[in-house]
C-alpha positions as CSV (number, residue, x, y, z in Angstrom):
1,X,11.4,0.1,40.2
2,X,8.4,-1.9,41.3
3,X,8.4,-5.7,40.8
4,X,7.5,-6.7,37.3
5,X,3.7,-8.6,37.5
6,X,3.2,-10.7,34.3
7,X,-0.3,-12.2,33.1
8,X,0.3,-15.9,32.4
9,X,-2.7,-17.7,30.6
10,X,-2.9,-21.4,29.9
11,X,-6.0,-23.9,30.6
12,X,-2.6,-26.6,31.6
13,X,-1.6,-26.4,35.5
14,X,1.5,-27.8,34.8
15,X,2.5,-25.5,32.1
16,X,1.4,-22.6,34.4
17,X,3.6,-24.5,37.4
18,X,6.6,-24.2,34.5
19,X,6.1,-20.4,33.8
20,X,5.5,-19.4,37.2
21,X,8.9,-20.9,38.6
22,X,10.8,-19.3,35.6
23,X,9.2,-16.0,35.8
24,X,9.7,-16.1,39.5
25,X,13.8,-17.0,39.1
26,X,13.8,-13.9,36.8
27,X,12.2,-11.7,39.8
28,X,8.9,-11.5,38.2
29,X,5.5,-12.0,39.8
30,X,3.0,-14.2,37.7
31,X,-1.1,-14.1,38.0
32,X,-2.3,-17.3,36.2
33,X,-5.9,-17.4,34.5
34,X,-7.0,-20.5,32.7
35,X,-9.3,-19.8,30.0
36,X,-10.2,-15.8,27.9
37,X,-12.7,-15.1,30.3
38,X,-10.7,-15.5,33.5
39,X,-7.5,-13.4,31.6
40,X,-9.9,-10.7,31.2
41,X,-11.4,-10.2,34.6
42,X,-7.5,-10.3,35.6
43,X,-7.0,-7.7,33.4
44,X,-9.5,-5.7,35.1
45,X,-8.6,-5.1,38.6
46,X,-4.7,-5.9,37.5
47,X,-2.1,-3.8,36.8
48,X,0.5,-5.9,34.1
49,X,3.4,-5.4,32.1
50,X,3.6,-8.8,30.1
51,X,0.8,-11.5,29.2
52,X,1.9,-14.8,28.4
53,X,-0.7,-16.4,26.1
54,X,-1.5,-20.3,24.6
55,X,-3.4,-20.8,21.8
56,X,-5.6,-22.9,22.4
57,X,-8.2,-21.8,25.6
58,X,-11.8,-23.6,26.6
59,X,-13.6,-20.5,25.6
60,X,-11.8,-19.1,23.1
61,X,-8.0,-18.7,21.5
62,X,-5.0,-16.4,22.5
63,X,-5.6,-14.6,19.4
64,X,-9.3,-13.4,20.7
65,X,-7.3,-12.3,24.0
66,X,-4.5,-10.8,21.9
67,X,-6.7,-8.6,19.9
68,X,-8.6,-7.7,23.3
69,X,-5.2,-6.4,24.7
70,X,-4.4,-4.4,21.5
71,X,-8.2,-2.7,22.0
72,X,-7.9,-2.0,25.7
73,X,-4.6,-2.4,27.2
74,X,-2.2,-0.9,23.4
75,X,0.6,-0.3,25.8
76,X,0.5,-4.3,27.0
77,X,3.2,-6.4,25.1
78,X,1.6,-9.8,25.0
79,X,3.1,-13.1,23.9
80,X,2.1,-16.6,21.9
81,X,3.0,-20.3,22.8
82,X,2.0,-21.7,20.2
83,X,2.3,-25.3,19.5
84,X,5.8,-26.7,17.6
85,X,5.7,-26.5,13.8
86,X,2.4,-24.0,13.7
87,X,4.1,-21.0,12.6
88,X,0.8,-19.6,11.0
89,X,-0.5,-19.2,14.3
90,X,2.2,-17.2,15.4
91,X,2.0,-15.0,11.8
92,X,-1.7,-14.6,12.4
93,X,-0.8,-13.7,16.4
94,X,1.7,-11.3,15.3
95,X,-0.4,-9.5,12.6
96,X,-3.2,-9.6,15.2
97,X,-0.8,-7.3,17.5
98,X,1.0,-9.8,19.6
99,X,4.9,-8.9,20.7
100,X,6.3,-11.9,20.0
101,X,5.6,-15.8,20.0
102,X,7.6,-18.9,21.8
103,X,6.9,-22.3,20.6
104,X,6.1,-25.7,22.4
105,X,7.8,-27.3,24.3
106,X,9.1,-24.2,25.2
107,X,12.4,-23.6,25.1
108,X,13.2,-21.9,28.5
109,X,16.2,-19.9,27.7
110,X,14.1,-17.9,24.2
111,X,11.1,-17.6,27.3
112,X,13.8,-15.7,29.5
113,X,15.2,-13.6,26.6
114,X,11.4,-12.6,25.6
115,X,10.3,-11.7,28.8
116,X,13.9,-9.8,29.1
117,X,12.9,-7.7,25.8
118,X,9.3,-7.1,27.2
119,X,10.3,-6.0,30.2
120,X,12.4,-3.4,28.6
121,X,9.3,-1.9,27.0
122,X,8.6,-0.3,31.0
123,X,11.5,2.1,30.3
124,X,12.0,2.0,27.3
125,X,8.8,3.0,26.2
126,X,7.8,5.7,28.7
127,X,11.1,7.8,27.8
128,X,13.3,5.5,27.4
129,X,12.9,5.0,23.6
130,X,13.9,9.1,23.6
131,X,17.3,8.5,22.2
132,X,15.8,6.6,19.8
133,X,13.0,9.6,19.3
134,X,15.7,12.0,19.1
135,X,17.9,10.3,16.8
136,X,14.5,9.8,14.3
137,X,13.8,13.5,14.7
138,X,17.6,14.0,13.3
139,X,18.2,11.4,11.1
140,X,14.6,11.2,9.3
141,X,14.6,14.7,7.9
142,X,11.4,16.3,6.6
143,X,7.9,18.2,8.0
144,X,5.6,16.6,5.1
145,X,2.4,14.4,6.1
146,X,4.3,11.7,4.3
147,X,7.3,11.4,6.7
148,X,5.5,12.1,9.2
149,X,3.3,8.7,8.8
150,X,6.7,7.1,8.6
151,X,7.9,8.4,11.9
152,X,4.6,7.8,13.3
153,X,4.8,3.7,12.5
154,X,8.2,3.4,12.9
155,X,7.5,4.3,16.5
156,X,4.7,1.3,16.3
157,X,7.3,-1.2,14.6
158,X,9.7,-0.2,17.6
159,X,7.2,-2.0,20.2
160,X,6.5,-4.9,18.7
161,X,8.9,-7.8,17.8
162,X,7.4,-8.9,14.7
163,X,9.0,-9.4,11.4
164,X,8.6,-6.1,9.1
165,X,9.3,-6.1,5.6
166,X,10.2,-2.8,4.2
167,X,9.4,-1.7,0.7
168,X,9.9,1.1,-1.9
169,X,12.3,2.6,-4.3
170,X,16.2,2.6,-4.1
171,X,17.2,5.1,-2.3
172,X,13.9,6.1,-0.1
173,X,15.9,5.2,3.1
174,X,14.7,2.1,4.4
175,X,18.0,0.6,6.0
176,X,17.6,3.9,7.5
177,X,14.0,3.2,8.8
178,X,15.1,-0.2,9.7
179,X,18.0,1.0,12.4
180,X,15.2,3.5,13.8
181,X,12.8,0.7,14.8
182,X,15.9,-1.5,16.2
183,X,16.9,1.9,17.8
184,X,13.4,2.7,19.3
185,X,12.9,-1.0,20.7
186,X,14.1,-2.5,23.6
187,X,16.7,-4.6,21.3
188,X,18.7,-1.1,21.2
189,X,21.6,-2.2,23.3
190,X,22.4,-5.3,21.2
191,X,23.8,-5.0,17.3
192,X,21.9,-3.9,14.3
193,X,23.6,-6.2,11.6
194,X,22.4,-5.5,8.0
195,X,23.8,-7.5,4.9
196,X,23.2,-6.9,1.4
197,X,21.9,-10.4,0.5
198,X,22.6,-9.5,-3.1
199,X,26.4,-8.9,-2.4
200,X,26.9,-12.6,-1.0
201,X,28.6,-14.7,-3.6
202,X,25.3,-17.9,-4.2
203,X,27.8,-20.8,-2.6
204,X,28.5,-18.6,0.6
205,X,25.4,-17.1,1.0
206,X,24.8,-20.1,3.9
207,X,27.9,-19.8,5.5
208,X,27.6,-16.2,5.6
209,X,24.7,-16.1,7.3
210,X,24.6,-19.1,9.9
211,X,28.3,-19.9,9.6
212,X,30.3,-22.7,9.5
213,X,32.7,-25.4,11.5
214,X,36.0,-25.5,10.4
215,X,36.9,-28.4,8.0
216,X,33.2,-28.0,6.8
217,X,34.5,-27.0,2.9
218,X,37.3,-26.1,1.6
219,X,38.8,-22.7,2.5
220,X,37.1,-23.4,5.9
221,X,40.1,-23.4,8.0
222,X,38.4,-22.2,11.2
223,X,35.1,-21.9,13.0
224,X,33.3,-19.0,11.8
225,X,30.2,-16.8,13.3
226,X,27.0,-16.2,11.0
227,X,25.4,-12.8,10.8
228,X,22.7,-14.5,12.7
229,X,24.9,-15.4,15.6
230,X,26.7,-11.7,15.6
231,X,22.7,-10.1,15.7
232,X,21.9,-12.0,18.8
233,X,19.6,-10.6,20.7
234,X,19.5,-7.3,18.6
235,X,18.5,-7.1,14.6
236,X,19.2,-8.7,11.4
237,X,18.2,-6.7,8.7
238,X,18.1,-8.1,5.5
239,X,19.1,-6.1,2.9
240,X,17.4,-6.6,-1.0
241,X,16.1,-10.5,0.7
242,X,14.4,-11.2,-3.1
243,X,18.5,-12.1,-4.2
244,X,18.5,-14.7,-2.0
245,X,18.9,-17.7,-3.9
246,X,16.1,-20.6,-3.4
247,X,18.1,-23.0,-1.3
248,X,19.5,-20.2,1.1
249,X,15.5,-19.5,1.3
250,X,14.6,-22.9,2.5
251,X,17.5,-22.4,5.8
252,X,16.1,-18.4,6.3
253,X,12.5,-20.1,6.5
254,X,13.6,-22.9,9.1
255,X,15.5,-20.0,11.3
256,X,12.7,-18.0,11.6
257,X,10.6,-20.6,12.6
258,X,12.3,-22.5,15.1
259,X,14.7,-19.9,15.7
260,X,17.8,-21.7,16.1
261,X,20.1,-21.9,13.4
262,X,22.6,-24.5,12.2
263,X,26.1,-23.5,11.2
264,X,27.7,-25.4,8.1
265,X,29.0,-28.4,9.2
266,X,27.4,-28.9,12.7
267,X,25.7,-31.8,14.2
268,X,23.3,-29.3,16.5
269,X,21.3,-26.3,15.6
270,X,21.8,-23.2,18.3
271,X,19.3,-20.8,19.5
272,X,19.3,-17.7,18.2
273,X,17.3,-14.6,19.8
274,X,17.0,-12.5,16.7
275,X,14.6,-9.7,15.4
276,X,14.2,-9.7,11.2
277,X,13.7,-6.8,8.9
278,X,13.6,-7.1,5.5
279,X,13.9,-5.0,2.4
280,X,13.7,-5.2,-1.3
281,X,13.0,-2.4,-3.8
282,X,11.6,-5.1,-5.6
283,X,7.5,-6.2,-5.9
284,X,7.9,-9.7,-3.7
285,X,4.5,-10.6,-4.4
286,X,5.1,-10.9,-8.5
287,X,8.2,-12.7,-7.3
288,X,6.5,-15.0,-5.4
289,X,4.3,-15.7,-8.6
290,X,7.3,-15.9,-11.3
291,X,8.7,-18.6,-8.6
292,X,11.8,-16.8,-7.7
293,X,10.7,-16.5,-4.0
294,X,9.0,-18.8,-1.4
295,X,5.6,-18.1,-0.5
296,X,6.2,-19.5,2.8
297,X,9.2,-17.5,3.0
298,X,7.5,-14.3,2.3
299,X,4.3,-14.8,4.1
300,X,7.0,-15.4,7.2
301,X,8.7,-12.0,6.7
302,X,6.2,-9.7,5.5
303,X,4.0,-10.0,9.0
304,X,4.4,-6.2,8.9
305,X,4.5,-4.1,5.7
306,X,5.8,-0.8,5.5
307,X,6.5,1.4,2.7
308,X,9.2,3.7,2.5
309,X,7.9,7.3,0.3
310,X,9.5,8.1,-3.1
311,X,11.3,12.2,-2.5
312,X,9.0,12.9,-5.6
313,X,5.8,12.0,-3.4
314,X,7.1,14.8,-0.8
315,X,9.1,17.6,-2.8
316,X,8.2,20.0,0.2
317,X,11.0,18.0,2.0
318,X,13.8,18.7,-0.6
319,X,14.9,21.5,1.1
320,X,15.0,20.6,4.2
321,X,16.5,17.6,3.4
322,X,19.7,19.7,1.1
323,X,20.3,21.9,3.7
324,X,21.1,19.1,5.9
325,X,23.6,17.3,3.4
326,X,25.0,20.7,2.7
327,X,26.0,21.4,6.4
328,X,27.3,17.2,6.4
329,X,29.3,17.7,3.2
330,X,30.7,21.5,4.9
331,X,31.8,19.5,7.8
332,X,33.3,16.6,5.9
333,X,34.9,19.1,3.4
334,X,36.1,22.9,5.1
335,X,38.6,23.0,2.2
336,X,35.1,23.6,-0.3
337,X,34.1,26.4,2.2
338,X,30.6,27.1,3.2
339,X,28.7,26.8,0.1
340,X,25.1,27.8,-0.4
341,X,22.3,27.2,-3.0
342,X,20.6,29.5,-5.2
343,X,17.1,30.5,-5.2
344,X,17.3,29.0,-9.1
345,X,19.4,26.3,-7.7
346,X,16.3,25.8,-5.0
347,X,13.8,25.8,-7.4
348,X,15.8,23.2,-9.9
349,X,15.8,20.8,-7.3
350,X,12.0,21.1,-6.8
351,X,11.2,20.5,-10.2
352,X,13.2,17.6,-10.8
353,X,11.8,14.1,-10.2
354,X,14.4,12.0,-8.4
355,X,14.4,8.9,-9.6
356,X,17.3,8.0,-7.4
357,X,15.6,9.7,-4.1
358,X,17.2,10.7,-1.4
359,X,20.4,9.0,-2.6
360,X,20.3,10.9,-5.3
361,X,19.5,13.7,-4.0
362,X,23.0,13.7,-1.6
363,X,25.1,12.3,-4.7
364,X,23.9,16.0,-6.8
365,X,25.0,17.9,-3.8
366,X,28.0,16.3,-3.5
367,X,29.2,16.5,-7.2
368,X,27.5,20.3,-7.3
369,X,30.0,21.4,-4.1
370,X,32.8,19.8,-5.5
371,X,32.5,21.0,-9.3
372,X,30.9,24.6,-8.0
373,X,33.5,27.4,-8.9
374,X,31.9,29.5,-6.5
375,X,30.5,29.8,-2.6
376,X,27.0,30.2,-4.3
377,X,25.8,27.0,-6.3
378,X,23.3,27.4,-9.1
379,X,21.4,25.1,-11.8
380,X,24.0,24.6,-13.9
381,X,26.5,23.5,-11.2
382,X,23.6,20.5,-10.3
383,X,23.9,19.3,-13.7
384,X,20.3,17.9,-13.6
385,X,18.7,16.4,-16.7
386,X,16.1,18.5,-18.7
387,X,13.1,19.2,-16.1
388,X,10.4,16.2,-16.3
389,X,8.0,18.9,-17.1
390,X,9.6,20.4,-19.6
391,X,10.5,16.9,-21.5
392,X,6.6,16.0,-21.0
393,X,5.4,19.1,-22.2
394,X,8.1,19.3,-25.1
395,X,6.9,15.2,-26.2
396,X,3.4,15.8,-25.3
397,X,1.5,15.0,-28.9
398,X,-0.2,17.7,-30.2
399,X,-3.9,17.3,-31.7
400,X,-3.9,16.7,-35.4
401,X,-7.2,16.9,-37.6
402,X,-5.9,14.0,-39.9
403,X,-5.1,11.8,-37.0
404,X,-8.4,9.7,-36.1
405,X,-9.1,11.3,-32.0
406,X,-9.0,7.4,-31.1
407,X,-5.4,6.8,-32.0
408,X,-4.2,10.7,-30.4
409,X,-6.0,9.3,-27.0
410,X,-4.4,6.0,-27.6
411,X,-1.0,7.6,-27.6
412,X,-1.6,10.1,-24.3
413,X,-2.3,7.0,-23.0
414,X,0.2,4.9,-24.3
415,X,2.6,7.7,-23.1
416,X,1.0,7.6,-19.2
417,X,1.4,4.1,-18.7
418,X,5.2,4.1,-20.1
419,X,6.2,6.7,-17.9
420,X,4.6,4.7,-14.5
421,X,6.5,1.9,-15.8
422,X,9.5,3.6,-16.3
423,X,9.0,5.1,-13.0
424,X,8.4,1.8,-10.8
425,X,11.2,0.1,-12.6
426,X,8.4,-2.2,-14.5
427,X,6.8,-2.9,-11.1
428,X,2.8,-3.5,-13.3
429,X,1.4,-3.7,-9.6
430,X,3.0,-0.8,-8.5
431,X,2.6,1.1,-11.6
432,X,-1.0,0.1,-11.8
433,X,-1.7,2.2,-8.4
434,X,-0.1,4.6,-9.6
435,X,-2.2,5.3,-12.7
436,X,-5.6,4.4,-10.3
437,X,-6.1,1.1,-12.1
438,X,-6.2,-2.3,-11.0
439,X,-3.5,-5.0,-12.4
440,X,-6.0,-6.6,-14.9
441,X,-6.9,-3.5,-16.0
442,X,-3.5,-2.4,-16.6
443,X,-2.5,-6.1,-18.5
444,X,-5.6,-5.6,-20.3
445,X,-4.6,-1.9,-22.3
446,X,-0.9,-3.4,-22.3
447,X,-2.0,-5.7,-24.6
448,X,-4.6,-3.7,-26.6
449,X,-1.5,-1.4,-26.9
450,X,0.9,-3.8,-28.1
451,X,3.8,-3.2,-24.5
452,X,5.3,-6.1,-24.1
């Protein structure tokens, strides 16, 4: 392979002296340009496969340049120094498309690791990421436009190094989507750690995820390693992160800023080279307003939103999708015998809503095999609830000349917004989409309607 050429832009000599003599200790020839103009005309006649950026240039900032790069040079992973403590640079560097940031003075050991990581982008992303590929086409089931979209960003996430916060229902998948983009990036080789942040007990929740020295509490009869320490260099997804309690919040914040991380009990903080992805089935932002979850915290780990679909937003996957966890449950379970599913059966499925999802979905199939008498499965051996349609159409309220047409529409109405409710778990944003409203409009007929 040809020697890696990196772009390094900075209007100080002495910082470009620096980056130059580590660049060239890690085999990698540097171009220097001191100002937005000067980066460009590199960009030009060069041929690059990193930029190293600073924030502030004479004619300009790195984000102008970043956004420049992201126009006409996608396939160009491009880094922020930004200056210590201004993490809202790096936010608004990252949204604007940049791979990753480093902070002044720079640390020259993260440098290393984030030219190592954008350097893997050469292979990795011109076949290389075709394990990754392979293993979305097999593990993210389904033909629909919706999944599709999915694959289609998840691919995009798999570049870039930016925090990604994944939202949507239980049981969409998004752990799932989250080991695809740390599959599909160049942080594949290292560990893909997730935790369940609702699972840690409150007083260990520290402990657990930056560790602790031994003596440092009671019970603490040994040096222990934090999940952030066992992710290094690959990813740390955080599993439902609106449990965290507030005070663990405060240390997650810190981490992901300065990217070091101080063990319970420790004198020093260590480095840590760590990608985060988040999830939480629950609406942050309204969170963030009841002040159960940092602002800061969540303006940190939502530099990338991405919504996982709900199975009832694609039905024409539910097939595909069964037939898969049929021929994992045949394998898991010869003794039940190869076991099919009735056109009824088929049809049963597509009618009902899913409010579990995909989870649910696999838990129907796996109580229909085991309960099925049979080698051919049909409705009643999936044990679903009464359709949706059927319940709406049997509680749907039926026009009565003695009832004012006010209060009948009142009631169709009242019955709409209780079912998005029910369906979003209470989420008002999220069920206020869904009906085509906006928030305020929704609060507005709650009230008028008396729904607390």
């Amino acid at each position: 392979m040809n020697k890696a050429h990196a772009l390094v832009v900075d209007d100080e000599a002495d910082i470009l002296d620096l980056l130059k003599i580590t660049l060239a200790r890690m085999d990698v020839q540097a171009t220097t340009a001191m100002s937005v103009g000067a980066a460009k005309h590199e960009l030009e006649g060069g041929r690059f496969d990193l930029c190293l950026t600073d924030m502030n240039l004479p004619d300009g900032n790195g984000i102008d340049l970043v956004r420049f790069i992201a126009e006409h040079h996608p396939d160009l992973p491009i880094a922020m120094i930004t200056a210590h403590g201004s993490m809202e640079s790096a936010v608004a560097a990252m949204k604007a498309g940049a791979f990753d940031f480093v902070p002044k003075p720079v640390d020259l050991q993260l440098l290393r690791r984030l030219v190592g990581s954008a350097l893997k982008l050469r292979t990795h992303g011109k076949g290389g990421g075709a394990d990754g590929q392979q293993e979305s086409g097999s593990l993210l089931l389904g033909d629909s436009p919706k999944v599709e979209e999915v694959r289609r960003l998840i691919a995009k996430l798999a570049r870039n190094q930016a925090p990604v916060f994944i939202t949507g229902e239980s049981g969409t998948g998004k752990e799932l989507a989250a080991r695809l983009i740390h599959a599909q990036g160049p942080r594949a080789e290292g560990n893909f750690v997730a935790v369940n942040c609702g699972a840690i007990p409150q007083d260990l929740v520290e402990s657990e995820l930056f560790g602790h020295r031994k003596g440092s509490f009671t019970g603490a009869v040994s040096d222990k390693e934090g999940l952030f320490q066992a992710a290094e260099g690959g990813t740390l997804f955080l599993d439902e992160v609106a449990d965290l309690p507030l005070p663990a919040q405060v240390k997650l914040l810190r981490a992901i800023q300065e990217k070091s991380v101080r063990p319970v009990g420790a004198q020093q903080e260590l480095a840590v080279d760590v990608r985060i992805i988040s999830a939480s089935h629950r609406d942050l932002n309204s969170e963030v307003e009841k002040g159960r979850f940092r602002q800061d915290l969540f303006y940190r780990i939502n530099v990338i939103e991405m919504r996982m679909p709900a199975l009832r937003e694609h039905p024409q996957d539910i097939l595909v999708l069964a037939s898969r966890m049929m021929e994992r449950i045949a394998r898991e379970h010869p003794e039940r015998g190869d076991m099919k599913l009735s056109d009824e059966a088929v049809a049963a499925l597509g009618r009902h809503l899913f409010p579990g999802n995909v989870r649910e979905l696999e838990n129907v199939l796996e109580r229909a095999t085991a309960l099925c008498d049979g080698a051919m499965i049909g409705p009643e051996d999936l044990y679903l609830p009464q359709s949706e349609t059927e319940t709406q159409v049997a509680a749907e309220p039926q026009a009565d000349p003695e009832v004012p047409l006010e209060d009948y529409l009142g009631e169709i109405e009242r019955r709409a917004i209780l079912k998005a409710l029910d369906e979003t778990r209470w989420n008002r944003t999220a069920a206020a989409k869904k009906l085509g409203m906006t928030l305020r409009a929704l609060r507005y007929r709650l009230a008028k309607l008396g729904i607390e």
